[in-house]
N, C-alpha and C positions, 0 to 999 in steps of 0.2 A: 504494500500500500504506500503511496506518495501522493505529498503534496506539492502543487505550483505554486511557486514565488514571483516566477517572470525571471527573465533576463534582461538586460539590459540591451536595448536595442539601437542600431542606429535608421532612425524614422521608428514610425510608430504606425504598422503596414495594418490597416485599420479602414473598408469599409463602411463607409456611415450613411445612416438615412438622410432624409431632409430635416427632420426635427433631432441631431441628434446633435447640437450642440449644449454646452452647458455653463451656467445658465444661458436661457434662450435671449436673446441680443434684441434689442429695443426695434431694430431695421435694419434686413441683412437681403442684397440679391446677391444670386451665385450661378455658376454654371459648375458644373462637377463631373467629374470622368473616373468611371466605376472601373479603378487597379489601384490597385496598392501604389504608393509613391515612398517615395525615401525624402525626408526632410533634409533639403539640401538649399541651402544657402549663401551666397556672400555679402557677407553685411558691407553697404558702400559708405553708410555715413551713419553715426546716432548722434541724437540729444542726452540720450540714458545710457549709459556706457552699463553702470552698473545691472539694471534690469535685461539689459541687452545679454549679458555673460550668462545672468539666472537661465534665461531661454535656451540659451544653446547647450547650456549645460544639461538641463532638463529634458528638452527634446533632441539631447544627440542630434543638433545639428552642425551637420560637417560639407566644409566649403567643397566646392568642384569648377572646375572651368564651363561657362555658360551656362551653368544656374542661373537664377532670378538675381536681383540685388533686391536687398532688403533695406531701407531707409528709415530712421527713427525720427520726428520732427516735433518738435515743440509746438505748441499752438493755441496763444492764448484766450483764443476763443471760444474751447472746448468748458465742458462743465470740469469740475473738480477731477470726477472720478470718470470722466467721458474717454472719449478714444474713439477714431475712424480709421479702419483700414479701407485702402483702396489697392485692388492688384489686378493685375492681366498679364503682362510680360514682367515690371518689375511690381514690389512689392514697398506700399508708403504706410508709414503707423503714425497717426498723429496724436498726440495728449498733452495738455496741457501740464499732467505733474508726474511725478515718476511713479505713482500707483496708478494712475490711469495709465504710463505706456506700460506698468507690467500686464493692469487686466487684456491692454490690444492683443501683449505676444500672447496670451493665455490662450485669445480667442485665436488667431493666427494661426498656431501649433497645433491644435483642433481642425483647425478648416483644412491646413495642409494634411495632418494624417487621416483625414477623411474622404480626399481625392479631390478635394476643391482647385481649379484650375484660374478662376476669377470670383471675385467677389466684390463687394461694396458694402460696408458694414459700418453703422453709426449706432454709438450706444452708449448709457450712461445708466444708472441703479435710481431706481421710482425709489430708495430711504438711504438716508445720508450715515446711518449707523445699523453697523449691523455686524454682532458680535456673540462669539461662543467666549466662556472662559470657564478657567479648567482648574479645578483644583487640585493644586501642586503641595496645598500645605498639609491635607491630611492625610493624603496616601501620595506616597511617592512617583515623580514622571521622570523618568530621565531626560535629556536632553536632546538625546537622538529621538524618544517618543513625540517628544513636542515638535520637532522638527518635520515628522510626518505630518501632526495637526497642522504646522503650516502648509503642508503642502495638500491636505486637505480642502483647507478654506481659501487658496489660491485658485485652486478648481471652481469651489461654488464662491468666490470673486467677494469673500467673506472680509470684510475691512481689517476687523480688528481681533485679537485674541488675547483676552484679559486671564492676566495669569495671578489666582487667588492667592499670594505669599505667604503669609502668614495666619496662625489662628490657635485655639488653644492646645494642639499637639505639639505644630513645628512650626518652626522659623525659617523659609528658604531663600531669604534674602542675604546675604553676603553685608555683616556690619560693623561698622569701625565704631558708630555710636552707641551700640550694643555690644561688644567686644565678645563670642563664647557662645552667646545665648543657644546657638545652634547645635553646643555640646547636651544639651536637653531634649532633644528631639525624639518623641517616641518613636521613632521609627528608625533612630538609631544613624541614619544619613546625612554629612553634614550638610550645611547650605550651598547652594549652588555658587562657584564664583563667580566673581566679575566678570572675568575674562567668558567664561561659559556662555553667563547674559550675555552679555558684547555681540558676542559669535552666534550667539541666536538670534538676535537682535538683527544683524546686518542679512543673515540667511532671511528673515523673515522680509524685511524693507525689501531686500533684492525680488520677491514675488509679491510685490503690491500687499503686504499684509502688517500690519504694526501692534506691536505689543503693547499693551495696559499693563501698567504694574499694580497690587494691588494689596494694601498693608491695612491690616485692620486692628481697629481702636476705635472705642476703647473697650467695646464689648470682645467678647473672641478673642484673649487678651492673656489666655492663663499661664502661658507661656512668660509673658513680662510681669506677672506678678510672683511666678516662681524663680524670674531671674534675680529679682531683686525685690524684698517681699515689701521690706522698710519704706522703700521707694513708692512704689506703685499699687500696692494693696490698698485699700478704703479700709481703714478703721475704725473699728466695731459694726461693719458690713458683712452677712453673712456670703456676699459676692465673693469667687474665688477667681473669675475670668477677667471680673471690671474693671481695670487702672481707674486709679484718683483724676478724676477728669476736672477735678478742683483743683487740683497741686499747677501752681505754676512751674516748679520746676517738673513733672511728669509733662507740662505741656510743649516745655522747651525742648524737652528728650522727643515726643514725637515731632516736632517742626524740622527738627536736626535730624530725625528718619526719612521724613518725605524729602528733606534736602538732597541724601544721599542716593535716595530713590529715582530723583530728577537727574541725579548726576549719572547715574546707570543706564536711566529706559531715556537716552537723549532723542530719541523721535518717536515717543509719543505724547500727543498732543494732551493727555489726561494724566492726569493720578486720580487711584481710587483710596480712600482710606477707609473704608467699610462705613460704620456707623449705625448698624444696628443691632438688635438682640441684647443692646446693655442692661443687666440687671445691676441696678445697686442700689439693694433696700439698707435704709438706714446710713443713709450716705450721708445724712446733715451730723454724723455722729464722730466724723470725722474731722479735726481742727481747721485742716487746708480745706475742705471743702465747704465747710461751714462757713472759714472766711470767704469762701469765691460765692456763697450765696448772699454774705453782705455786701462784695462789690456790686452786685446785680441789683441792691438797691430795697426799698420793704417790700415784702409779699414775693419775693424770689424766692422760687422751689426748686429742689434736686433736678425737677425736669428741665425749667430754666437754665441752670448749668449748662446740663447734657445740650441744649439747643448752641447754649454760649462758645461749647466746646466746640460742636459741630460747625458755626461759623468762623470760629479762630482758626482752625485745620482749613476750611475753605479758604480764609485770604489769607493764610502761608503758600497753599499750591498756585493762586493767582498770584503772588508775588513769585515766585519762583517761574513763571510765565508758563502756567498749565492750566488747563481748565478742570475744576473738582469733579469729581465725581462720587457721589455716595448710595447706598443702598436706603430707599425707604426705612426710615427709621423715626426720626424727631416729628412730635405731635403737630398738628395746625396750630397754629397760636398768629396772631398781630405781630410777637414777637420775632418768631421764627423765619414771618418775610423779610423783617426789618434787620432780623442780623446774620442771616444765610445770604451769602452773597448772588446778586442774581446769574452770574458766570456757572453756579451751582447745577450741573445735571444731577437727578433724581431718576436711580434705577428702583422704579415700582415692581416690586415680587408680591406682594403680598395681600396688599387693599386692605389694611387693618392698622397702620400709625397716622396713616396720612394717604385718604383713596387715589386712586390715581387722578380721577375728577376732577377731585380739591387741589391737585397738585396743578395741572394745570390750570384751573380758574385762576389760583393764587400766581401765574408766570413764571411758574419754572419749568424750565424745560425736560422732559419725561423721557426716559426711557421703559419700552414694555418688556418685562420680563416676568407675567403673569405664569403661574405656576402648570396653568393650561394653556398652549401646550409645550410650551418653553422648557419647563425643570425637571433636569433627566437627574435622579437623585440613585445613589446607587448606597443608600445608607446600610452598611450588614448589619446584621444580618440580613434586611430587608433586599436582599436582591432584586435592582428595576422596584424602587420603591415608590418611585414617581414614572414612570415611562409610554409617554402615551403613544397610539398608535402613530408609524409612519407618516401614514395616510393620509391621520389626522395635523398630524405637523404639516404635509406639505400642500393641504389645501386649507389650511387655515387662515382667518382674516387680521391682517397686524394691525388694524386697527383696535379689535377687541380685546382687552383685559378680560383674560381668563385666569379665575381668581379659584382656590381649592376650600370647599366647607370640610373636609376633614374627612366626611364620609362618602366624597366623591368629587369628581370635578365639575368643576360648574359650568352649567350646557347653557344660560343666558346671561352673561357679561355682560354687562353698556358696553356700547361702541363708543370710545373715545376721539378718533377723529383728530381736529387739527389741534397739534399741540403735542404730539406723540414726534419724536423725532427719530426714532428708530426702537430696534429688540435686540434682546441680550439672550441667549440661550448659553445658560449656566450648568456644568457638568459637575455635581457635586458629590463628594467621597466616592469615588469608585477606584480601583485597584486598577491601576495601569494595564494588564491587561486586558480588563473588560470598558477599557477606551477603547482600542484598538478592534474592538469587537461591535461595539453602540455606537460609536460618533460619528465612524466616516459618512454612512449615505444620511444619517440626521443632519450632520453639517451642510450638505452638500441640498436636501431638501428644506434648510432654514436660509441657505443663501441664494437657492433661485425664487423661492417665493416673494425673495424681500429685493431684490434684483430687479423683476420684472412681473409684477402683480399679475399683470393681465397677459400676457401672455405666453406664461408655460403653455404648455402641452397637454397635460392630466398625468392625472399619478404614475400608472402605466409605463406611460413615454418617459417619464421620468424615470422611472427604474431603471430601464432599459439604459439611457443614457450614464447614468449613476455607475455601472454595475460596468459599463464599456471603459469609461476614464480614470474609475479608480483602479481596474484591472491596468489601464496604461501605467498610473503613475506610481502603483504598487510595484512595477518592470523597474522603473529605475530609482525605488527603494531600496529592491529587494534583487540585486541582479547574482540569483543562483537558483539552483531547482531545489526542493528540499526531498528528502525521502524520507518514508515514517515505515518503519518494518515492526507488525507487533500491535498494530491499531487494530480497535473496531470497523468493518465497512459498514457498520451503521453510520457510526461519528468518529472521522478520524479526530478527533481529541480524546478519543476514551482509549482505556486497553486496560486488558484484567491481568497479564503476568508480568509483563514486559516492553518496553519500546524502545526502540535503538533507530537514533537519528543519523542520518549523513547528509552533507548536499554537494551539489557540482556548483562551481561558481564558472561565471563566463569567463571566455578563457583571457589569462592574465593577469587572473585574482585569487586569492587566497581565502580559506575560509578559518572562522575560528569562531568555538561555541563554549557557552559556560550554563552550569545549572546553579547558581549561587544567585540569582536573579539580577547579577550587573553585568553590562553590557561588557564584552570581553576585549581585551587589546591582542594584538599580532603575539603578545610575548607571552599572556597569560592564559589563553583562551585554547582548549583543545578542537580537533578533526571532526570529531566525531563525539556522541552524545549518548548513554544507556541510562533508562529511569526504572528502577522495579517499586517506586512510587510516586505519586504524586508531584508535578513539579514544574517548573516553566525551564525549558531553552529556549535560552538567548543567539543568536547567530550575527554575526558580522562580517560583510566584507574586508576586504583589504587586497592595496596596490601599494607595493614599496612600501608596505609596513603604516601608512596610511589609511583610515577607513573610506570605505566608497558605499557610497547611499546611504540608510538608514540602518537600527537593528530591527532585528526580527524576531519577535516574543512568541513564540508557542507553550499555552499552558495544556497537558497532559494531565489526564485526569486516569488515575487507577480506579476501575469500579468492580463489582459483583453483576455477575447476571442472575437472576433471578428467572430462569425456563417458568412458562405460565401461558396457558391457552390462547393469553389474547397478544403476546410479543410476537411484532414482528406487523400486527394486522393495521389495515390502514384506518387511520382517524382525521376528524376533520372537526370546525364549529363553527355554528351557525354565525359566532361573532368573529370581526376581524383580528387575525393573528399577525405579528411581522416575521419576516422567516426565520429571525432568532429565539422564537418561542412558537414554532410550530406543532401541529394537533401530533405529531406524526411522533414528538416524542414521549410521549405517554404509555405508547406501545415498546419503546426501546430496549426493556429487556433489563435496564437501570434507574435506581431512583437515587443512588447514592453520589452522585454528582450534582453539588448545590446549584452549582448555575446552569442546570438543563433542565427545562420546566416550559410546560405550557401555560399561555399566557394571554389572557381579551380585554377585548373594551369594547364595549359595556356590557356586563350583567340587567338582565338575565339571558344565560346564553346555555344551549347544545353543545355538548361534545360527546362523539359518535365515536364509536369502534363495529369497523366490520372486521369479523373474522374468514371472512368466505366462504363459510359453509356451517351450516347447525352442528353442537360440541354438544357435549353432555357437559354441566356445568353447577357447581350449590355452591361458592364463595368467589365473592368481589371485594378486594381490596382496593381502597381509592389511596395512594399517597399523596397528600396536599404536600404542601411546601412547608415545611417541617422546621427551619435554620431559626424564626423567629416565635414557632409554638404557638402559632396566631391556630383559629380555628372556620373550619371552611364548613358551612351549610350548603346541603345539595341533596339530590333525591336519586337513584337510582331505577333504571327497568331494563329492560331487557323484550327481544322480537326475535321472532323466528324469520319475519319475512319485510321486519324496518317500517310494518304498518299500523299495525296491534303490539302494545307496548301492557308488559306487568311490571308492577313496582315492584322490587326485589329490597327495598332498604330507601330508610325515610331517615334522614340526618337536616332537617329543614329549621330546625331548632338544635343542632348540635350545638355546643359550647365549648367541649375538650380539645384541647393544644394537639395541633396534629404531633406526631413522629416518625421515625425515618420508619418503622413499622407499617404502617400505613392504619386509613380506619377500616378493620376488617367486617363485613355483613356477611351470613350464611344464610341458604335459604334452601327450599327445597330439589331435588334434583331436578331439574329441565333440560330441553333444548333452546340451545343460546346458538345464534347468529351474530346479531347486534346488540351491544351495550352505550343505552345514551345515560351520561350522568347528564342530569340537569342543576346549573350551578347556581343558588340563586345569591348566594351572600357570602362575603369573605371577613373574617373579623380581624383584618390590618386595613392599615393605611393604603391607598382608598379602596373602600370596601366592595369595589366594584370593575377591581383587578384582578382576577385570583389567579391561582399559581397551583397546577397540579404534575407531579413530577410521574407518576407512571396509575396508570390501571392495569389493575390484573385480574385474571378470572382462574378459577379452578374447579377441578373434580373432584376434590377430598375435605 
């Protein structure tokens, strides 16, 4: 058994429909010639030197005598993020700034490995913001990981990629004003250096993409109260996350962080310093902040503070010439307009400190990042704790704040309308390798919808398109074939004794892999890879001891098969699945693999098991999704011919915590064809997710 990684290709020999650009381009005519072509170029002139290198880098384009000439032009007539290509013999890209000529070559490199011969293409993005950000502080990304996000969000022509720093585990910011703190990191990892940023930094600019940094205070804080408890702690506050937001010397320690911050992330246009979820009861019990609620004058409360803070942190980043950025946090008050500065963007999550509504009536300028369908939450035990359908992300309306009641998502938002200046789609606590697994076609369908409102294609086309360029640009991530000996051919990630990896790299390259979960060097990294448990390979290029492309994380899962009547048989449901929680694996034969599990949206919903033929059959076991003990209401029956259905097992009022067990029903002997559970209630967060990892039937 093996898996493709791609090679590294020169051109990108790739048939494409009419619709199979991505995102689809505001106005595009073309003439196209159905063969493969080799991406061949001679650059005669640019304005963007820098984006120019990205391109050819990316699309292996290599010079030849009587190719095209490629010209890059400045043009300050274009919008921000605009771009025109025009070609027929030669080839012109016009953009006014160096992110708009990287989205032209993005689109360029598309249209040539698609067989386009002429074209005429003008285009620019219907939202001025438009942003994934990744949390680096609670579970760890490496560097090479983020590097493939950018080139993720380079594809669906994604602006910006706000990277979550710090928060109450880690610290991943590299600090002189904090000296250590990074020596506390539950995760054991220090912080990422400068030079690291830097180098991610310019990789990212070079494809039209720019980083947000993002450091949070004072809530999410616990981190800086354990570095220095005297300092930053609220005394006689049972708060253990919330720095003294009163202490002016805590306030000068953070002004002297966002300093440092600006000195690092030198092109991007924000800083973010968080600014919500601060609890700190009993904060006036504290001397420094007691006195900061006498600066504030009579009748100043703790909350006052907190707003005072939030405005002080805002015109430190405007004086440092950035525009703030903060999360929904500080209540509505007279106040709060008067001393948040108006430069202040406001990422609304939530609709519960300050609505999104009031935020705009009040003139500040809004970001949507409403928790439907934006927040892909990946909290463990809670696997896809938030994760709405594909489908649902990429026909969704970004004017809507979609706000979460707890026990579901909310199906009628206000439409917000003008005043909304873009969305934020936030990836929170997930384990790096189930980035690599969730984000690429979510990014890719959060950045054409917000690109070009009106006219994608429909879901569908979108797939298809999605599923063609990340296969391209996974080739020159990934330039080696992998081999997996020892896998399930149900799921090559699973295997029950053994897995022994190898790969070929293309030729001229070396390969070197590690199971220690960090990314391997030329000196440290072995051939070849044996797991007889659980574990992630890492795999890496190299040219001259050099790395080339990105890594490459395969996590391997040891399981148990479980033989049982209905493994193996095909399932389906009535509600929409995305293919990473497909009906199909419930029959798999395995429950003991936490992140394989079927998975819809909306309840109440069908999930069907055909066996193919009537079994003699008295026990169904249902295993729900077990890691967080939550408990899943549903009903069970069973058909001989998928028409006439007997209930077999009534759990519609169940209460007990699933386990890896499963909940077991007996019933009398029958003949079983078809097995539908009907789901109707899930007792987690939102309760109209549910999560069930295998069905099984028996004869004993």
């Amino acid at each position: 058994m093996f898996r493709w990684l791609g090679f590294l290709l020169v051109g990108l020999c790739a048939v494409a429909s009419a619709q199979e650009l991505l995102p689809t381009p505001q106005a595009i005519t073309r003439t196209r010639q159905f063969a493969p072509v080799n991406v061949r170029l001679n650059v005669k002139s640019t304005d963007f030197p820098v984006q120019t290198k990205a391109f050819r880098q990316d699309w292996s384009v290599a010079s030849a005598a009587g190719a095209p000439q490629l010209t890059l032009k400045r043009d300050p007539s274009l919008p921000e993020e605009g771009y025109r290509i025009e070609f027929g013999g030669a080839i012109e890209v016009r953009a006014s700034t160096p992110t708009g000529a990287a989205w032209g070559l993005q689109t360029l490199g598309q249209l040539l490995a698609s067989g386009t011969k002429s074209a005429v293409v003008t285009d620019a993005p219907d939202t001025p913001f438009r942003c994934v950000m990744i949390d680096v502080a609670r579970r760890y990304h490496s560097i090479s990981t983020l590097k493939r996000l950018v080139r993720w969000a380079a594809l669906g022509k994604v602006r910006f990629i706000q990277l979550h720093l710090t928060d109450d585990q880690n610290w991943m910011l590299p600090s002189t004003v904090v000296p250590g703190i990074d020596k506390l990191n539950s995760h054991q990892r220090p912080a990422y250096t400068r030079a690291e940023l830097e180098e991610l930094q310019a990789f990212a600019t070079a494809r039209g993409v720019t980083l947000i940094p993002e450091v949070e205070f004072p809530g999410h804080a616990a981190i800086l109260c354990q570095y220095d408890p005297a300092k930053f702690r609220l005394a006689g506050s049972a708060s253990e996350n919330c720095i003294n937001f009163g202490s002016e010397a805590v306030r000068k320690t953070c002004r002297d962080i966002l300093a440092e911050t600006a000195a690092i992330f030198k092109d991007s246009p924000y800083i973010h310093f968080g600014g919500d979820e601060a609890w700190y009861p009993d904060a006036d019990k504290d001397p420094q902040f007691r006195a900061a609620m006498d600066r504030l004058g009579p009748g100043a409360d703790a909350n006052r503070v907190f707003i005072d803070f939030v405005g002080d942190m805002a015109q430190e980043v405007v004086k440092l010439g950035k525009t703030p950025l903060v999360w929904e946090g500080f209540p509505r008050s007279d106040f709060a307009k008067q001393r948040i500065p108006s430069e202040t963007v406001v990422i609304a999550w939530e609709n519960h400190y300050y609505p999104a509504t009031h935020l705009v009536e009040d003139g500040f300028k809004v970001i949507n990042a409403g928790w439907d369908p934006y927040y892909v939450v990946n909290h463990y035990p809670w696997d896809a704790y938030t994760l709405v359908p594909l489908a649902r992300l990429y026909n969704h309306d970004p004017d809507v704040f979609g706000i979460v009641a707890w026990n579901d998502l909310e199906q009628s938002a206000a439409k917000i309308g003008p005043g909304l200046y873009g969305s934020l789609m936030p990836w929170w606590e997930g384990h790096e390798w189930n980035t690599l697994a969730v984000m690429p076609e979510r990014i890719l369908a959060f950045g054409c919808r917000l690109w070009n409102r009106e006219g994608e294609s429909g879901y569908l086309g979108f797939r298809r398109r999605a599923r063609h360029w990340l296969t391209s640009v996974d080739r020159v991530s990934h330039p080696f074939e992998v081999h997996l000996e020892g896998v399930r051919s149900q799921n090559p990630e699973q295997f029950t004794d053994f897995v022994h990896v190898r790969a070929t790299p293309a030729p001229g390259l070396e390969i070197r892999m590690s199971t220690d979960e960090r990314v391997p060097t030329i000196f440290d990294g072995g051939r070849e890879a044996r797991l007889e448990f659980s574990g992630i390979v890492t795999i890496q290029a190299f040219r001259g001891g050099e790395p080339v492309g990105e890594a490459a994380l395969l996590r391997l899962n040891k399981v148990t098969e479980v033989p049982n009547l209905a493994r193996g048989a095909k399932a389906w449901s009535s509600a929409h699945t995305d293919p990473q929680f497909a009906a199909d694996l419930v029959t798999d034969g395995v429950a003991d693999d936490i992140g394989s599990f079927w998975m819809c949206y909306p309840l109440p919903a069908d999930l069907k098991v055909d066996l193919g033929r009537a079994v003699e059959a008295r026990r169904v076991e249902i295993v729900a999704f077990y890691a967080a003990g939550s408990a899943l209401q549903y009903r069970v029956q069973v058909s001989t011919d998928g028409l006439t259905w007997e209930e077999v097992a009534d759990a519609s009022a169940n209460s007990t915590g699933a386990t890896a067990e499963g909940y077991v029903h007996r019933f009398s002997p029958r003949p079983v064809r078809y097995v539908r559970v009907q789901d109707l209630r899930s007792l987690q967060h939102p309760s109209t997710m549910p999560r069930i990892h295998e069905i099984r039937l028996f004869n004993d």
